[in-house]
C-alpha positions as CSV (number, residue, x, y, z in Angstrom):
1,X,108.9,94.2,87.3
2,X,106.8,91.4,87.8
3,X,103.0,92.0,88.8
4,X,103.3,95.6,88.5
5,X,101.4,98.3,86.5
6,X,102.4,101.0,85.2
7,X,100.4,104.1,84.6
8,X,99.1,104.0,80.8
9,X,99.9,100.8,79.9
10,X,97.9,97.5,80.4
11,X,97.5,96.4,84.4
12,X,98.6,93.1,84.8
13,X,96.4,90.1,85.9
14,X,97.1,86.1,86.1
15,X,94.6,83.7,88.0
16,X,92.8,84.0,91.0
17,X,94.9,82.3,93.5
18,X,102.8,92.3,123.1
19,X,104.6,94.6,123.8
20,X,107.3,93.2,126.0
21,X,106.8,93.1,129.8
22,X,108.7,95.1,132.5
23,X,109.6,98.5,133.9
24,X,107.5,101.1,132.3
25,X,108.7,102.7,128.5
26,X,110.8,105.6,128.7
27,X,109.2,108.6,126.8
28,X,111.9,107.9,123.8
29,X,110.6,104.3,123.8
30,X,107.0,105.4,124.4
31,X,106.9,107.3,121.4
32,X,108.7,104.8,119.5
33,X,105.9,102.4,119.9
34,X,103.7,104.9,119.0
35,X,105.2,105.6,115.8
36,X,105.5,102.0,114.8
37,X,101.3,102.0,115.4
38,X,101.1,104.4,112.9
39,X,103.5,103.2,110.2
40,X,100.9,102.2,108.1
41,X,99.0,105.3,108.0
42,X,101.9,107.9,108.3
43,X,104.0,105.8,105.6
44,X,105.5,108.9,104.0
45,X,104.9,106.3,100.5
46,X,107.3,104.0,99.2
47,X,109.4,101.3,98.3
48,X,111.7,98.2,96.1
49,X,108.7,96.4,95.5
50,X,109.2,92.5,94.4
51,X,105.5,91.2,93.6
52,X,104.6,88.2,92.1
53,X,102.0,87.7,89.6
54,X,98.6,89.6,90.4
55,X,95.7,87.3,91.3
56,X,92.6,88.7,89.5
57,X,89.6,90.4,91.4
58,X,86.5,88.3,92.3
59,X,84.8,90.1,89.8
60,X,85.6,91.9,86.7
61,X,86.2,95.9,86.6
62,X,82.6,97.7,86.2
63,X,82.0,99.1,82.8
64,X,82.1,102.6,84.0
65,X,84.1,103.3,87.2
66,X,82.3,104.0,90.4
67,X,83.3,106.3,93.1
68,X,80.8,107.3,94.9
69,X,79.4,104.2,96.0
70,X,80.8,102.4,99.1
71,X,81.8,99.4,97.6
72,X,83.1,101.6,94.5
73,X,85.2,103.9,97.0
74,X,86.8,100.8,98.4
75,X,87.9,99.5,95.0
76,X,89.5,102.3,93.2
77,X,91.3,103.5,97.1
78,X,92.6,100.0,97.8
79,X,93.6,99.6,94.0
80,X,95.9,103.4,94.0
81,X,97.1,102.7,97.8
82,X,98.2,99.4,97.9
83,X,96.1,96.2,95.8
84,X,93.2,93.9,96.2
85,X,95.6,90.8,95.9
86,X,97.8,89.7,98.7
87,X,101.1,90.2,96.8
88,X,104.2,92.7,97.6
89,X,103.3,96.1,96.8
90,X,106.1,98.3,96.8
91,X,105.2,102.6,97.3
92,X,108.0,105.6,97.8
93,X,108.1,109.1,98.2
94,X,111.2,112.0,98.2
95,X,110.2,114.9,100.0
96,X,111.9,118.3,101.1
97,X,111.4,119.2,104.7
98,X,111.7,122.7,106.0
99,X,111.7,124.4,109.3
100,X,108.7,127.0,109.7
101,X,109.1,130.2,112.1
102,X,106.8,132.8,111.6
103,X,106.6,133.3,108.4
104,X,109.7,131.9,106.8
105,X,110.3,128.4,105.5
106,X,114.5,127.5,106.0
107,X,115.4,124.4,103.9
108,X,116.7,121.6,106.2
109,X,117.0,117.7,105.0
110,X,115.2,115.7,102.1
111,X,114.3,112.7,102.9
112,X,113.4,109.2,100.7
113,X,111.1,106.7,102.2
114,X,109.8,103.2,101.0
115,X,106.9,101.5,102.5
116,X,106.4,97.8,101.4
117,X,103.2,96.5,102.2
118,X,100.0,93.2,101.9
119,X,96.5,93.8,101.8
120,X,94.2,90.7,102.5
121,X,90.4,91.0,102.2
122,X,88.5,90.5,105.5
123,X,85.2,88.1,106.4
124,X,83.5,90.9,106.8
125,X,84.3,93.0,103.7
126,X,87.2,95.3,105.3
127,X,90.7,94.7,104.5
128,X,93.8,94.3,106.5
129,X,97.2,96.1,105.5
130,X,100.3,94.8,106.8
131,X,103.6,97.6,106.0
132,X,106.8,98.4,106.6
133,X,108.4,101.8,106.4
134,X,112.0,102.7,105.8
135,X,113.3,106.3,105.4
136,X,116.6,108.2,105.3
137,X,117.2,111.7,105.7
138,X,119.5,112.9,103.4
139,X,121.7,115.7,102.8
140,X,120.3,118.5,100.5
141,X,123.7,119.3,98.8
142,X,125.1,115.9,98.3
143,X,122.1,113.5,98.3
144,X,123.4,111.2,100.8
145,X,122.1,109.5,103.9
146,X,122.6,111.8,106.9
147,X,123.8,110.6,110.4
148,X,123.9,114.1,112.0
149,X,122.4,117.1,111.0
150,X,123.9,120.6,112.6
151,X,120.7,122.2,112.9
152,X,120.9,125.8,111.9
153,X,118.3,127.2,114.6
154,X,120.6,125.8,117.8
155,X,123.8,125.3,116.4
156,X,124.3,121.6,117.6
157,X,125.2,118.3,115.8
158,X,122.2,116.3,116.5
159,X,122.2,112.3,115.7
160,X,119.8,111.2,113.4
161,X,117.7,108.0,114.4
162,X,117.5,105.3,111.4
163,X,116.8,101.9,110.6
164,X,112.9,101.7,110.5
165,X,110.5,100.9,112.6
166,X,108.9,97.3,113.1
167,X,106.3,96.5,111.0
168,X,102.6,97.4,111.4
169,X,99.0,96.3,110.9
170,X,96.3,98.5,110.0
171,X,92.7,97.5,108.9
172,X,90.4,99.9,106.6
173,X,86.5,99.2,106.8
174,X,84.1,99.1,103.9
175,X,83.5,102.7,104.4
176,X,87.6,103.4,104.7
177,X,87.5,104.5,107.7
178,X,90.7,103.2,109.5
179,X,91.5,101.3,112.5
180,X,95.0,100.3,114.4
181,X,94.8,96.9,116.0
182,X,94.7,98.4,119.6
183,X,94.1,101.8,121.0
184,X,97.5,103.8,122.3
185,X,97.4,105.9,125.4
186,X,97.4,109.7,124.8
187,X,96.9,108.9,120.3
188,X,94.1,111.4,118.9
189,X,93.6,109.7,115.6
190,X,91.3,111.7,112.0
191,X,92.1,109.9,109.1
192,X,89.4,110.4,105.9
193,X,89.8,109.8,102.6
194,X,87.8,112.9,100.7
195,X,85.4,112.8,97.4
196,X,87.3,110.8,94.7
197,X,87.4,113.3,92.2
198,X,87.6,112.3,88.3
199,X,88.0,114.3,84.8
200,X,88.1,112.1,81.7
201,X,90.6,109.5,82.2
202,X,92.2,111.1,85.4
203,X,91.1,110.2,88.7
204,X,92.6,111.4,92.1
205,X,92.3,110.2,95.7
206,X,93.0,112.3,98.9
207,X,94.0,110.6,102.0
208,X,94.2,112.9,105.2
209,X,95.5,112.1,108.1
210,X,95.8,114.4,111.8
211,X,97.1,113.1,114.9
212,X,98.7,114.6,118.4
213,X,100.2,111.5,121.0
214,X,100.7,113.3,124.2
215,X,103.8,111.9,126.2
216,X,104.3,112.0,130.3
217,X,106.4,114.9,131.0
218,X,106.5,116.5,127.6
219,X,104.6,120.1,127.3
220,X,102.4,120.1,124.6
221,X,101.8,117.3,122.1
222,X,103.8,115.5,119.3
223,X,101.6,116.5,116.1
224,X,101.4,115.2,112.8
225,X,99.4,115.7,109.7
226,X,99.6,114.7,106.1
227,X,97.8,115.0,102.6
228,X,98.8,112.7,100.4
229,X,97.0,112.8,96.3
230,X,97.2,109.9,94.2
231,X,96.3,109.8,91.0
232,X,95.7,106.9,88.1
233,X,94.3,106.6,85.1
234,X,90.5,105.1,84.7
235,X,91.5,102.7,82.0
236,X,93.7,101.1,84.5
237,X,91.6,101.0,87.1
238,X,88.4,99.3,84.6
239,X,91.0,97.1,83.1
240,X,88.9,93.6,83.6
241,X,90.4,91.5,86.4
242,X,93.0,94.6,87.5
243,X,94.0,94.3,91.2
244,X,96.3,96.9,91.7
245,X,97.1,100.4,89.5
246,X,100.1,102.4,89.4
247,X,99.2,106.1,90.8
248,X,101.9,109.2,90.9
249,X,102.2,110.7,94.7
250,X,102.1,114.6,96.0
251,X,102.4,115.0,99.6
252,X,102.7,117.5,102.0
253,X,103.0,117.3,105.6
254,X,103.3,119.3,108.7
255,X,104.5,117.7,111.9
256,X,106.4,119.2,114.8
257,X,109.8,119.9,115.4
258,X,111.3,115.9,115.6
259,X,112.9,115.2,119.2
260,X,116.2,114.6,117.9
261,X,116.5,118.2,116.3
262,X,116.6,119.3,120.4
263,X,114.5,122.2,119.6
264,X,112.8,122.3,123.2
265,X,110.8,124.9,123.3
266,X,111.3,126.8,120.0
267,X,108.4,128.5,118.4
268,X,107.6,126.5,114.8
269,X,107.2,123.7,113.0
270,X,108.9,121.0,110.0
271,X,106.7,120.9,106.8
272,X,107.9,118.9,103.8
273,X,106.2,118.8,100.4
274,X,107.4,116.0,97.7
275,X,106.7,113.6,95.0
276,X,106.1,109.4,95.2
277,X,104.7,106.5,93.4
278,X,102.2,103.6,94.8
279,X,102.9,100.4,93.0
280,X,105.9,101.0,92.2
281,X,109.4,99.4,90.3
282,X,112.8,99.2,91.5
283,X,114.0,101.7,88.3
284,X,111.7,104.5,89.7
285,X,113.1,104.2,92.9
286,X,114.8,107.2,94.8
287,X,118.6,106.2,94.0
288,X,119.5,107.7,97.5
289,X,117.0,105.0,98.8
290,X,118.3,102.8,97.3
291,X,122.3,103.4,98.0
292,X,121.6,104.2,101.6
293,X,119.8,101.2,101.9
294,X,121.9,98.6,99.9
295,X,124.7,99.9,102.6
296,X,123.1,100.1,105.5
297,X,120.1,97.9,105.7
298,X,121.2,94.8,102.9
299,X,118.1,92.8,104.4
300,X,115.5,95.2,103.1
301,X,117.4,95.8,99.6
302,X,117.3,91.7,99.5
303,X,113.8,90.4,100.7
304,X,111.5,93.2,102.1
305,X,108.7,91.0,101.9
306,X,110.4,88.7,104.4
307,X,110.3,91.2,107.6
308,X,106.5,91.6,106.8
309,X,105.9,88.1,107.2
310,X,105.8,88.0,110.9
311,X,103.1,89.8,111.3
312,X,101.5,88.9,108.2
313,X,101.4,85.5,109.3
314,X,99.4,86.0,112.2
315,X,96.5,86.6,110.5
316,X,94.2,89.6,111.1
């Protein structure tokens, strides 16, 4: 598609162009709002990406690539995660989640999620990204997207929540150190993205993220955690004028039981390991993505870019 590169082959480049009032949130809706603050750094990757063309960098690709230098970092993270022009980039993953006791993993769901997102470059040298996520749990036998799930630990139907969350704005410094646009009650935040680690053409990013939000009423905290490895290819990333880089996805996570598997006080946890794509085109899509979503959310499979402009609009 249009304004996006593919891993290998030539990156593209054209010219430089409150919360509602009123009685207090229920826990449910308390921890919704949480989880729409962190949609752009727990975006689980992905996404129908419909970019137009790529507006070159300020400055053309250094002739060897840096990535151990701040301003080096920056560039080759911003150009695998998302882009350094303000166009539509499109990321997804398809992951396998399991339920952890003890010592034994018990397959449970896949899921395929899509996170469309705009990256704008800051006064000040940091960077805003503005995302939406969309994912679907989805049957392990048949592929399809899941409404209820009999959950094999209690025996009960339990309903699946769907639809996405609004979208979110997240800012990364020069340093990538990362910052939501206000702090949330009872969030404990680490995000870091580790050495950027490179062998001939290869390079590969690690972004880590660990957080616990701690509700009224609820015993212990809601935890989540996530590695997420993207790697690209060098030439791509030197390619004169390049803004943005295809980069192949593995991610695990680990994240406690989900409230609407009604596990209460059971001992364990959900894990899910998968693969993705940053930058990505409609044909490498997740076809479950993209049936569920086609059916069920027509808006999104027409005009993502449309329910980021919103917030995108209001400016950083």
């Amino acid at each position: 598609m249009r304004g996006v590169v593919r891993s290998g082959a030539r990156p593209a480049v054209s010219p430089t162009p409150s919360p509602s009032r009123g009685a207090a949130p229920t826990r449910t809706q308390a921890m919704i709002r949480r989880r729409e603050a962190l949609a752009g750094m727990m975006a689980t990757g992905a996404a129908l990406a419909v970019p137009g063309p790529l507006r070159a960098a300020s400055a053309a690709a250094p002739s060897s690539l840096d990535v151990t230098s701040m301003a080096g970092r920056q560039r080759t993270f911003l150009m695998m995660r998302g882009a350094l022009d303000e166009d539509l980039v499109t990321n997804w993953v398809q992951a396998n989640y399991y339920g952890v006791v003890e010592d034994r993993m018990e397959p449970l769901f896949n899921v395929v999620s899509a996170v469309f997102s705009r990256t704008r470059a800051l006064a000040d040298g940091a960077y805003q990204q503005v995302t939406f996520e969309l994912a679907w749990f989805t049957d392990i036998a048949t592929g399809k997207a899941l409404d209820t799930f009999r959950n094999p630990y209690t025996n009960k139907d339990c309903t699946i929540p769907s639809g996405g969350f609004a979208p979110s704005s997240t800012r990364f410094d020069k340093d990538l150190s990362f910052h939501l646009p206000k702090e949330m009650p009872g969030l404990q935040l680490e995000h870091e993205v580790l050495p950027i680690v490179t062998r001939g053409n290869d390079v590969w990013v690690t972004e880590r993220i660990r957080s616990a939000a701690s509700f009224p009423g609820a015993a212990r905290p809601f935890r989540y955690s996530d590695s997420t490895v993207m790697h690209a290819q060098a030439s791509d990333l030197q390619w004169p004028g390049a803004t943005r880089v295809t980069s192949n996805v593995s991610y695990t996570n680990v994240v406690s039981w989900r409230p609407w598997l009604e596990m209460g006080d059971h001992p364990g946890h959900l894990t899910a390991s998968g693969v993705g794509r940053q930058n990505a085109t409609r044909d490498s899509m997740p076809p479950a993505w993209l049936e569920a979503t086609e059916a069920r959310r027509p808006d999104v499979f027409k005009d993502p870019a449309a329910l980021l402009a919103p917030l995108w609009d209001a400016k950083a």
